[in-house]
C-alpha positions as CSV (number, residue, x, y, z in Angstrom):
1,X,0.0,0.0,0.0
2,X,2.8,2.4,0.7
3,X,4.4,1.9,-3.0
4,X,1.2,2.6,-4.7
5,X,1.0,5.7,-2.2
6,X,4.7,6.8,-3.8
7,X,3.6,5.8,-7.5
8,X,0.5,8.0,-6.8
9,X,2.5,10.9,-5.3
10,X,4.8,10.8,-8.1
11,X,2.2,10.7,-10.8
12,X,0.2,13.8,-9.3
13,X,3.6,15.3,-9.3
14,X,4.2,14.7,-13.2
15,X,0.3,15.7,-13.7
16,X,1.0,19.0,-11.5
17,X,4.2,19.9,-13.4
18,X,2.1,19.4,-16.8
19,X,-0.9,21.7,-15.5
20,X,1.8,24.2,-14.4
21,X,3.6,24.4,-17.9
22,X,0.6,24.4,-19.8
23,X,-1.5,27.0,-18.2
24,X,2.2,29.5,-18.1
25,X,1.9,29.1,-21.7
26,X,-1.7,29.3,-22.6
27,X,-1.6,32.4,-20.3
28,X,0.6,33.9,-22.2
29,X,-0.4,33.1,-25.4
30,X,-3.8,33.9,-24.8
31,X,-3.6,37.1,-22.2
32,X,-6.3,39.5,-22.8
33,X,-5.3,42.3,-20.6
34,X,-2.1,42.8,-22.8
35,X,-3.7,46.7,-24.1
36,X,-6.4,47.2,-21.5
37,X,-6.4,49.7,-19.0
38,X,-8.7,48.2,-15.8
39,X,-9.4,51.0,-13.2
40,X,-11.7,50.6,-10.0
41,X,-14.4,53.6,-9.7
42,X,-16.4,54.7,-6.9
43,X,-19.2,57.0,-8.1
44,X,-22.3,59.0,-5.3
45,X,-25.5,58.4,-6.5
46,X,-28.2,61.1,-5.8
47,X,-28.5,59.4,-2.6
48,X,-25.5,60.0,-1.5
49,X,-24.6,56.3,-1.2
50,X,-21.5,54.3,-2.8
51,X,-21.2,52.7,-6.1
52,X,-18.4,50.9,-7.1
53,X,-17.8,49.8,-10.3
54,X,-14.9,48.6,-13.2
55,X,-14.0,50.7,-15.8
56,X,-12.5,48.6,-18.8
57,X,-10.5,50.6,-21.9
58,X,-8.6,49.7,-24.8
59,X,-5.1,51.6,-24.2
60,X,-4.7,52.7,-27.6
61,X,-8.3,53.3,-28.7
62,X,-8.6,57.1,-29.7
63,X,-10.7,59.4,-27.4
64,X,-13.6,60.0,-27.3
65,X,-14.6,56.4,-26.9
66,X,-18.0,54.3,-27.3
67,X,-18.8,53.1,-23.6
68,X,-20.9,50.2,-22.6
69,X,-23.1,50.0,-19.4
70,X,-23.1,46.5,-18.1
71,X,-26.0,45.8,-15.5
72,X,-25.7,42.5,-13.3
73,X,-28.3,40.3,-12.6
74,X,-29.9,39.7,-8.5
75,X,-27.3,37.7,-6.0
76,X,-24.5,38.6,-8.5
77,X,-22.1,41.4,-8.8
78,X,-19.9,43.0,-11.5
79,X,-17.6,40.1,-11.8
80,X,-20.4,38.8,-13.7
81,X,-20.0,41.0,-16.4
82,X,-16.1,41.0,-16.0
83,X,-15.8,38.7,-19.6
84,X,-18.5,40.7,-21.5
85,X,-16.5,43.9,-20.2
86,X,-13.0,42.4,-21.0
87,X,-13.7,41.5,-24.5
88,X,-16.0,44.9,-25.3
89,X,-12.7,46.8,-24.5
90,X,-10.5,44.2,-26.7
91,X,-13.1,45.3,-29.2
92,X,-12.6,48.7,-29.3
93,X,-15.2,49.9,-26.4
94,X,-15.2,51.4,-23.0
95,X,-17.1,49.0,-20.6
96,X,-18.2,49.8,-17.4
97,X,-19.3,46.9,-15.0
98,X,-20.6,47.9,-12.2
99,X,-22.2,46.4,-8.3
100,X,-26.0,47.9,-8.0
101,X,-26.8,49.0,-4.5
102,X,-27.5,45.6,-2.1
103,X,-24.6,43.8,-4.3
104,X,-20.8,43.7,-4.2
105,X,-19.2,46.5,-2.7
106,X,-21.5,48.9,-3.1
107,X,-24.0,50.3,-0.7
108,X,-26.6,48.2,1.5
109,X,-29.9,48.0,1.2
110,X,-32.4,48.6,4.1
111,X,-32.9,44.6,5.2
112,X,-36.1,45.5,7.1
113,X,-37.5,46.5,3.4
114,X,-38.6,44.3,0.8
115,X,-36.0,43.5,-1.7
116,X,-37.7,43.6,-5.0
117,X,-39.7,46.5,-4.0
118,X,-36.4,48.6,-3.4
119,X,-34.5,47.3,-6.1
120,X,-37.5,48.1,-8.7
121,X,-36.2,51.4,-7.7
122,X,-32.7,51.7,-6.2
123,X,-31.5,50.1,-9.9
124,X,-32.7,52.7,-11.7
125,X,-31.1,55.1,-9.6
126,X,-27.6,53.5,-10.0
127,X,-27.9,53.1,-13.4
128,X,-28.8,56.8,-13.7
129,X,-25.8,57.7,-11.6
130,X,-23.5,55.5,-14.3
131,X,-25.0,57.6,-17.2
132,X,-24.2,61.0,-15.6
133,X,-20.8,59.7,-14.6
134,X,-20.6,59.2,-18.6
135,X,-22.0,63.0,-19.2
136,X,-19.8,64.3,-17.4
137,X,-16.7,62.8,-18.5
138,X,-17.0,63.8,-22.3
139,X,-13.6,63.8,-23.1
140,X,-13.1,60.1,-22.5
141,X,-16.9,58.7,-23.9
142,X,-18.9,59.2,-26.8
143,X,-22.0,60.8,-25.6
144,X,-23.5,59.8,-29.1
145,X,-22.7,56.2,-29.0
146,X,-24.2,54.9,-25.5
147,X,-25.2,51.3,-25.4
148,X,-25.9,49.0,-22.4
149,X,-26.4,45.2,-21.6
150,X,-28.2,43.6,-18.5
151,X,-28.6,40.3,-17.8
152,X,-31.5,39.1,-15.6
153,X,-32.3,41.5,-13.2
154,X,-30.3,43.5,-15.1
155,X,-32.3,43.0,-18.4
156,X,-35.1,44.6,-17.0
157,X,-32.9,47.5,-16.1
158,X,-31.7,47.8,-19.1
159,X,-35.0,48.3,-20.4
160,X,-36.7,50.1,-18.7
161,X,-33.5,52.5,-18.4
162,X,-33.2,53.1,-22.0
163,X,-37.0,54.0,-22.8
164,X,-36.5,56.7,-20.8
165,X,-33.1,57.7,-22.2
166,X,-33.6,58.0,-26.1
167,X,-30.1,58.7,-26.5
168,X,-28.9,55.1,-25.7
169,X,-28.4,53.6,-28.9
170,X,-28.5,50.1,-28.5
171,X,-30.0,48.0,-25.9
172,X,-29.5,44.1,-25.0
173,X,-31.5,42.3,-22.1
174,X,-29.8,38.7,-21.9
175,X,-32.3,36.3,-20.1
176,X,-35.3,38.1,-19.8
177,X,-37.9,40.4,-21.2
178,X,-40.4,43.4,-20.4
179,X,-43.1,45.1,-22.1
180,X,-41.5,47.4,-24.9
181,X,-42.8,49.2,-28.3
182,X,-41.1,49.5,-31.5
183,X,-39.8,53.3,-30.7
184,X,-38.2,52.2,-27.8
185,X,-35.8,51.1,-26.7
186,X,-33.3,52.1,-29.8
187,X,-31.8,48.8,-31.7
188,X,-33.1,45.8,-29.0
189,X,-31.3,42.5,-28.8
190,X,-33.5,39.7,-27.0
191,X,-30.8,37.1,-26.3
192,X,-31.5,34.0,-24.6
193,X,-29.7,30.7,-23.7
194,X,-31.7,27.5,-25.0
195,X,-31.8,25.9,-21.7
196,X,-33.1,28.6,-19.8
197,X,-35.0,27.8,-16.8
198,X,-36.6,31.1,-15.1
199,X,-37.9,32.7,-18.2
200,X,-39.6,30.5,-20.5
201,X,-38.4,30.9,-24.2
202,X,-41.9,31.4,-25.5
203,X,-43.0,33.6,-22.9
204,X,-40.2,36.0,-23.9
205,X,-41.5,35.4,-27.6
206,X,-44.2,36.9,-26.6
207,X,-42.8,40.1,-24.9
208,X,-40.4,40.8,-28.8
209,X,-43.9,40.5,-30.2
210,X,-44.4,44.1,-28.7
211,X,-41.2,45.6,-30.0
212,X,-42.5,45.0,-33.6
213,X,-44.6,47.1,-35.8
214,X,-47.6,45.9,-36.3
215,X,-48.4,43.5,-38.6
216,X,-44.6,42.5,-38.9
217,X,-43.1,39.7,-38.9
218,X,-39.5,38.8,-37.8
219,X,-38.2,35.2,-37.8
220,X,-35.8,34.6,-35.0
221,X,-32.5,35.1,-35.1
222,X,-32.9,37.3,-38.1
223,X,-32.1,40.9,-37.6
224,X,-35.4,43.3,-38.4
225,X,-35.3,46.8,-38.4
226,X,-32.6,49.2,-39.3
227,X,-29.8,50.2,-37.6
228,X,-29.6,54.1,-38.7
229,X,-33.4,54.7,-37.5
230,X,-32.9,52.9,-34.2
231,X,-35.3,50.0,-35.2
232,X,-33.8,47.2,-35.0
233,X,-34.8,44.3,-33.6
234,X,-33.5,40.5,-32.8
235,X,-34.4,37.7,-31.2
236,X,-31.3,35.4,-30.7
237,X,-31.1,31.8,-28.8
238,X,-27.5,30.2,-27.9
239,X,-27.7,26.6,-28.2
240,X,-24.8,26.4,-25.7
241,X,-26.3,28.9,-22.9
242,X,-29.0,28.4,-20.2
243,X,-30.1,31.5,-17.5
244,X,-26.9,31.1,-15.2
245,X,-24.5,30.7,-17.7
246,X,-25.9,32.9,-20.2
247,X,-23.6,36.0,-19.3
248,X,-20.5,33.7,-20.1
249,X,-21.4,31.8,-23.0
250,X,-18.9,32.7,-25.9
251,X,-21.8,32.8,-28.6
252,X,-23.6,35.1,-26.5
253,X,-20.6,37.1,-26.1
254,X,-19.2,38.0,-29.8
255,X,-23.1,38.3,-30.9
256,X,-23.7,41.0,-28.2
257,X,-20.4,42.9,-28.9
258,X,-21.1,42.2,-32.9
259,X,-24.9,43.8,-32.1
260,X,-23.3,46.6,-30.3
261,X,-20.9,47.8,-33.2
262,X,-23.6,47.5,-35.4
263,X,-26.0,49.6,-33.8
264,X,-23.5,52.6,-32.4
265,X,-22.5,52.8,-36.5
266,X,-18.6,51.5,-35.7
267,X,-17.4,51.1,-38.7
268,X,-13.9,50.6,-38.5
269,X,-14.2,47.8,-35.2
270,X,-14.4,44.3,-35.6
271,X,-14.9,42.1,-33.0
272,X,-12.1,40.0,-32.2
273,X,-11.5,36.0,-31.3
274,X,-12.2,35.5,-27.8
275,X,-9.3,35.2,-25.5
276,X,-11.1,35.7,-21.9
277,X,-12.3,32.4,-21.8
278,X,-8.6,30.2,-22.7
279,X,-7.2,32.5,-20.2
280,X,-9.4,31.4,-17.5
281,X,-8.9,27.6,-18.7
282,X,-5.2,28.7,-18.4
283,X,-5.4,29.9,-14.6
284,X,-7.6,27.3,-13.7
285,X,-4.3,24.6,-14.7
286,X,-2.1,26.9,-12.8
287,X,-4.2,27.0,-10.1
288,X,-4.6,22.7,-10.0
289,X,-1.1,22.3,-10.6
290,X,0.2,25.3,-8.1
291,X,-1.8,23.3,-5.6
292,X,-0.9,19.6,-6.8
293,X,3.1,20.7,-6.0
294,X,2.1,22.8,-2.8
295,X,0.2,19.9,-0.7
296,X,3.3,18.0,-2.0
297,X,5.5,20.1,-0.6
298,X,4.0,20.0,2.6
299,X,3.2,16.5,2.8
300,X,4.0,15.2,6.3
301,X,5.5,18.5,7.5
302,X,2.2,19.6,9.6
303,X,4.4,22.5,11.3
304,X,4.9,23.9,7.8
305,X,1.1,23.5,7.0
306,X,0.0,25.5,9.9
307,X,2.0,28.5,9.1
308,X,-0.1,29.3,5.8
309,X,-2.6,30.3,8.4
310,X,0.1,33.4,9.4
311,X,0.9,34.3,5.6
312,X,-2.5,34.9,5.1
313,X,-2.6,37.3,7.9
314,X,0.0,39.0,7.2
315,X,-1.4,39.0,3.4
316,X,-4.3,40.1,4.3
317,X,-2.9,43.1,7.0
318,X,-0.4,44.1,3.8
319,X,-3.2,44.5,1.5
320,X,-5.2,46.6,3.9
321,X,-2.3,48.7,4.5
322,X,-1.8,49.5,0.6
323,X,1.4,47.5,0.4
324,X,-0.2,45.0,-1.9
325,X,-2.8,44.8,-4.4
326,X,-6.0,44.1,-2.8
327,X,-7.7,41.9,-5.5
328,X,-4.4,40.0,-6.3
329,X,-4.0,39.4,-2.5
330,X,-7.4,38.1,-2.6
331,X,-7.0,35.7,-4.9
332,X,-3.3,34.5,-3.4
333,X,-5.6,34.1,0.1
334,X,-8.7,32.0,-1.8
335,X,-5.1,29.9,-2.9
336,X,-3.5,29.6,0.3
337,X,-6.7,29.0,2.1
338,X,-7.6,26.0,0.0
339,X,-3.6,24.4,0.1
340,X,-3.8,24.5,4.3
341,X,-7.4,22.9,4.4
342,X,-6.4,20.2,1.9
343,X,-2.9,19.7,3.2
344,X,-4.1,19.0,7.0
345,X,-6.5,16.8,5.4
346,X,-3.8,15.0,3.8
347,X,-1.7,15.0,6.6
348,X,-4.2,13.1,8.3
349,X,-5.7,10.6,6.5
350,X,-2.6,10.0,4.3
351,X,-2.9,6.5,1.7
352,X,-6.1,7.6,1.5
353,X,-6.4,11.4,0.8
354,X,-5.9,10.6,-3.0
355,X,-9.2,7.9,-2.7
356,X,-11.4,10.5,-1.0
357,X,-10.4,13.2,-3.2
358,X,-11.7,11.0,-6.5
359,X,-14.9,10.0,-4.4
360,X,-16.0,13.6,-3.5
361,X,-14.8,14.5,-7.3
362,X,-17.5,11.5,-8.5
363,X,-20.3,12.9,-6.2
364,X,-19.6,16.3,-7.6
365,X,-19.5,15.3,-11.1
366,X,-23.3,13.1,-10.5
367,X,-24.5,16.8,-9.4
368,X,-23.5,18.1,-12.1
369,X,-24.8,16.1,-14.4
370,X,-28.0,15.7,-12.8
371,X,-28.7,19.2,-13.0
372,X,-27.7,19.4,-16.5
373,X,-30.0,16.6,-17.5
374,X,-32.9,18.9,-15.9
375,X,-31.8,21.1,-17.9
376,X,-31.9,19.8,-20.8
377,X,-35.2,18.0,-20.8
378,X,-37.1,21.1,-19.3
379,X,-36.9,22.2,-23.1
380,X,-37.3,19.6,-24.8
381,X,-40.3,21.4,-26.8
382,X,-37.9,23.6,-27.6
383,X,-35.4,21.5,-29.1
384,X,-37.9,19.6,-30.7
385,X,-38.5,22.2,-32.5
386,X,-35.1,23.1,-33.8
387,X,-33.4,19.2,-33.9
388,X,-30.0,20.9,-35.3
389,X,-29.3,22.4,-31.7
390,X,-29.2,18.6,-30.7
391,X,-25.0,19.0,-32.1
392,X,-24.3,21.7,-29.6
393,X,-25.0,19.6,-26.9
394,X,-21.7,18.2,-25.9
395,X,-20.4,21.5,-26.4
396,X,-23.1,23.1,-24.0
397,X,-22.5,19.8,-21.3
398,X,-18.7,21.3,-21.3
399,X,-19.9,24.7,-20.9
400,X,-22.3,24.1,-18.3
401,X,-19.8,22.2,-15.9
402,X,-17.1,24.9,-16.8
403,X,-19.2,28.2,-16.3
404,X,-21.6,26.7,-13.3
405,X,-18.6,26.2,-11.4
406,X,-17.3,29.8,-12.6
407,X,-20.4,31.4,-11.4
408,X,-20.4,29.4,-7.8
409,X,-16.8,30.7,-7.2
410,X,-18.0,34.5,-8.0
411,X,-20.4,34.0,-5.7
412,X,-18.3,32.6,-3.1
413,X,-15.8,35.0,-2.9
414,X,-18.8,37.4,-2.4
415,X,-19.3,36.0,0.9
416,X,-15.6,35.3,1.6
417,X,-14.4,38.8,1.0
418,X,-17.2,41.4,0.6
419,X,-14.7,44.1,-0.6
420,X,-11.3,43.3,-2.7
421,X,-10.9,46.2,-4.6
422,X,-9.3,49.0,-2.5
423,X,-8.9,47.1,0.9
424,X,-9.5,43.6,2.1
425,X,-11.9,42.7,4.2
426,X,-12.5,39.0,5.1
427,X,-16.1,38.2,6.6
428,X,-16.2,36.9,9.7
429,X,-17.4,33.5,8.7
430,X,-14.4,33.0,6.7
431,X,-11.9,34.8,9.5
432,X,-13.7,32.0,11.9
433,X,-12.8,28.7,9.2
434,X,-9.5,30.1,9.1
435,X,-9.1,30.4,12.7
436,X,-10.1,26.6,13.2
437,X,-8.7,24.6,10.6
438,X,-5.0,26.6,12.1
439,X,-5.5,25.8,15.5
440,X,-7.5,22.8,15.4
441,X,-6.4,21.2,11.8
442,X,-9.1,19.2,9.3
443,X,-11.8,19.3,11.8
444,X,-14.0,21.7,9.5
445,X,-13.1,19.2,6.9
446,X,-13.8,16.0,9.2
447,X,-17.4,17.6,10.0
448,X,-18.5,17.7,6.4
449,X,-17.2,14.1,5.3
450,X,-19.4,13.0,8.3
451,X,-22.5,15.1,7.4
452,X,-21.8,14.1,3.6
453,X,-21.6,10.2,4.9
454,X,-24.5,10.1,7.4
455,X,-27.0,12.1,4.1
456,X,-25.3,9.7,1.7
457,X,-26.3,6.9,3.7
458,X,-29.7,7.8,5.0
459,X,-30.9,8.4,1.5
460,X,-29.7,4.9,0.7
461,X,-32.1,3.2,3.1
462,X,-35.3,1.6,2.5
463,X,-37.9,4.3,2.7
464,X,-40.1,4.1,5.9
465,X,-43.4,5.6,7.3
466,X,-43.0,8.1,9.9
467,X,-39.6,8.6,11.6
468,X,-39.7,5.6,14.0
469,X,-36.5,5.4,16.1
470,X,-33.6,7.5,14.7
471,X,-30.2,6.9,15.4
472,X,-28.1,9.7,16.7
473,X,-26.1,10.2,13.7
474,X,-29.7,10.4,11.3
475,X,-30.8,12.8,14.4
476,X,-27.9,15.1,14.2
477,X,-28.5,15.2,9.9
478,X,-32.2,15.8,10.2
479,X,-31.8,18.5,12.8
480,X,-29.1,20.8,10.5
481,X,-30.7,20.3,7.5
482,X,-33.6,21.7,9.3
483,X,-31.9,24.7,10.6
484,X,-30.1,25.4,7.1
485,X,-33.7,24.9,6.0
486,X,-35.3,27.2,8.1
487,X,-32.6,30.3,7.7
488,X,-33.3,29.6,3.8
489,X,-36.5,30.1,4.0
490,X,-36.5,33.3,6.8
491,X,-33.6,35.0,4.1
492,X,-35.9,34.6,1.6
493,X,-39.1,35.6,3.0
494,X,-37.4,38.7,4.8
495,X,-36.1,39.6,1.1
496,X,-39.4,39.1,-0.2
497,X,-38.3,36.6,-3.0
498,X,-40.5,33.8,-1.8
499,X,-43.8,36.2,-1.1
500,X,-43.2,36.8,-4.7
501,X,-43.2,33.6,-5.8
502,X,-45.8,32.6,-4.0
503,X,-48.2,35.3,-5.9
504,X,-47.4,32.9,-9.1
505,X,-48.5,29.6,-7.4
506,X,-48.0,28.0,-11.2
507,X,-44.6,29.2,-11.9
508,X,-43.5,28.6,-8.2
509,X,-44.3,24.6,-8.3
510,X,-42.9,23.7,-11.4
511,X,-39.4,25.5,-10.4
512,X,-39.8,23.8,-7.3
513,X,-40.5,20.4,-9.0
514,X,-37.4,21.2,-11.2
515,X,-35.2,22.7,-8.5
516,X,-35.9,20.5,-5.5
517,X,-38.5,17.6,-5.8
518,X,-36.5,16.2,-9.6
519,X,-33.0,16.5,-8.2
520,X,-33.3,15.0,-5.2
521,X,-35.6,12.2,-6.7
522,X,-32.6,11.4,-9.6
523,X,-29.6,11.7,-6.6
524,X,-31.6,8.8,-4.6
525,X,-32.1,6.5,-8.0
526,X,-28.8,6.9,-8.8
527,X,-27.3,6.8,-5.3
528,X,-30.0,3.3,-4.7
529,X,-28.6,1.7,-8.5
530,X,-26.0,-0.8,-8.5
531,X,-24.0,0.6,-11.3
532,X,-23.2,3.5,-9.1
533,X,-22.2,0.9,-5.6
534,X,-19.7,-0.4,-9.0
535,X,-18.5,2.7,-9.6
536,X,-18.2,4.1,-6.1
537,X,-16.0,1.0,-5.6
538,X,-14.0,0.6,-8.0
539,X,-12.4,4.6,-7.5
């Protein structure tokens, strides 16, 4: 057992020096910040509250420049829209990506107040204070050639924003639609992933109706309209996109910018190949293969382990006091972090670290694909519809894994580190993880294997009537899933997201059939079939 240990260790060595190599390379090679300019802005909204935002230029663009409004959609931030941003400015245009008030860095919203109720409003405002940022800085932007993009929440921003501002020329909403005319807004995109879940495809069908003339008739993904008079119009689906990944998808991405050109009249830009997404795929290696050769390094030296606990400190105390980059620090804590809770683990369980590591990477991977099977048969009237969308669909499968893991990250380094762009601050839930796994190593991770084991298992017994006698381990499960439960439900409710859902008793049970009552119904099947026991065993 302790040669195939060393044959293992030496293999993950080989794969980590390979990851290493290759993502230096691809980095390189495919590095789109090489002429951008990426500056952090805080702008005052009429409220007097904070909005921070990215501004992303092309450094050798002539002034004045064509400028880009990116709006996020709710429970995401600007980081969303960092690869639309990144590759508008690659293009040619000023992007600016920015967090609306209750999101990201920017201002918080009253939490005794219904959420929907003040964003409805607070959006508008922020989005207004973006545009007079832009009016008053007419040296650097275009004030003829204003366009802006929302996804989700954001969509409807977008919309309703630009009806009342005739002087943006172009207006996308990715993912969701709101009752327009053909006047306005100026030059509309309705994009759309194939797969999406929240808004139905032919509900948002519907809603383009109302930005045609009457008795006109546009076939989708045709362009209608004309560019010069601010009518056109679009309806276009990605084959490889659904609602979450929509803001992501590379088809979605060059089609936008591509729309965006067209309607602000840029004749001499083109948009370019994509680089954002290789360069991610780059990091990503470097990342896996940084961290392959760190828990190697500090394989049986738990002393050494332990002491990652003080560099991030003092990362995080230099980055506060201005010594260091505050986002780059950020992102060396998220890495450091990670290498001191997977190096105790493997300190403790060594021979078989490597076997628990493929097991929770197979449980991941069934999520995954459970999901994306939901996914994909929740529109299955739509692909029946259009057959040829059936090719995209390994393409869409690799996408989905990639950029569903992309958006979780985003959104955990929301709650990890609230702020990252001037100073650090590190929320107290991830100052209290820290503070355990140093002084009392792989505990955290000890508790979630056992939480993991004792669900795995209970959902793997024969189902019974009532609770009968539980066991103290099925106890201690039922009782924190029914406290993670109940705060789920009390965040919600105080944010007014379920009282809204529950208005549209229709919409609310089949996304709960899809979101809950499917998933967990396809985990137990699978988890209950013997080809899985097989395949369990034989990692």
């Amino acid at each position: 057992m302790l040669m195939a240990l060393k044959n293992q260790l030496k293999r993950g060595i080989w794969l980590g020096l390979i990851l290493l190599t290759l993502g230096i390379t691809l980095s390189v090679v495919f590095n789109p910040y090489t002429n951008l300019n990426i500056q952090t802005l805080t702008i005052i909204n009429k409220n007097q509250e904070k909005i921070v935002g990215k501004l992303y230029t092309p450094k050798m663009a002539k002034v004045p420049l064509p400028v880009v409004i990116l709006c996020h959609g709710i429970t995401n931030s600007k980081q969303h829209s960092h690869l639309l941003a990144v590759e508008f400015a690659r293009s040619g245009l000023a992007a600016i990506a920015f967090d609306f008030g209750g999101f990201g860095e920017s201002y918080s919203l009253e939490k005794s107040k219904n959420l929907l109720e003040q964003l409805s409003v607070t959006t508008q405002e922020d989005t207004q204070a973006i545009f007079d940022y832009i009016q008053t800085n007419n040296r650097l932007f275009d004030l003829n050639k204003i366009a802006i993009v929302g996804h989700s929440m954001g969509g409807n921003t977008a919309l309703i924003f630009s009806q009342n501002h005739p002087n943006i020329k172009s207006t996308v909403s990715l993912s969701f639609g709101s009752e327009v005319n053909h006047n306005f807004p100026s030059n509309l995109l309705f994009a759309v992933g194939l797969y999406e879940e929240l808004n139905p495809i032919r509900q948002l069908k519907e809603v383009f109706k109302s930005a045609l003339p009457s008795q006109v008739e546009c076939n989708y993904m045709e362009i209608c309209g004309d560019f010069a008079s601010g009518t056109a119009r679009q309806f276009l689906i990605s084959p490889t996109a659904d609602h979450f990944t929509a803001p992501f998808d590379p088809y979605l991405i060059e089609k936008i910018i591509l729309w965006t050109i067209k309607a602000l009249n840029l004749t001499n830009t083109q948009v370019l190949s994509l680089k954002i997404h290789s360069f991610i795929i780059a990091q990503l290696c470097v990342f896996i293969g940084s961290l392959i050769w760190g828990i190697h390094c500090l394989y049986n030296k738990p002393l050494w382990s332990r002491s990652l606990g003080i560099l991030i400190l003092i990362l995080w105390l230099s980055s506060n006091s201005k010594i260091l980059d505050a986002d780059w620090s950020s992102l060396v804590i998220y890495f450091l972090a990670i290498l001191l809770f997977l190096t105790n683990y493997a300190n403790q369980n060594k021979h078989l670290f490597i076997k628990k590591i493929k097991i929770a990477s197979l449980y991941v991977g069934l999520f995954l694909t459970i999901i994306f099977i939901i996914t994909v048969f929740s529109n299955i009237p739509e692909i029946v519809s259009r057959p040829h969308y059936l090719i995209d669909l390994p393409r869409f499968f690799i996408q989905f894994v990639f950029f569903i893991s992309y958006n979780f990250i985003l959104k955990i380094r929301l709650v990890l580190t609230p702020n990252y762009s001037y100073s650090l601050s590190i929320s107290w839930l991830f100052g209290i993880l820290l503070m355990i796994e140093t002084l009392f190593p792989t505990k955290i991770l000890n508790f979630l294997e056992f939480i993991s084991i004792s669900i795995i298992n209970w959902l793997r017994q024969p189902f019974r009537l009532g609770l009968g006698r539980l066991s103290r381990q099925e106890g201690i499960t039922l009782a924190l899933l029914g406290i993670v439960l109940t705060i789920i439900i009390i965040i919600r409710w105080r944010e007014g997201l379920l009282r809204e859902a529950l208005e549209m008793p229709n919409i609310f049970g089949i996304l709960l059939i899809k979101t809950v009552f499917l998933p967990i119904f396809l985990i137990v099947s699978t988890l209950r079939s013997r080809w899985f026991h097989h395949l369990e065993a034989s990692v």
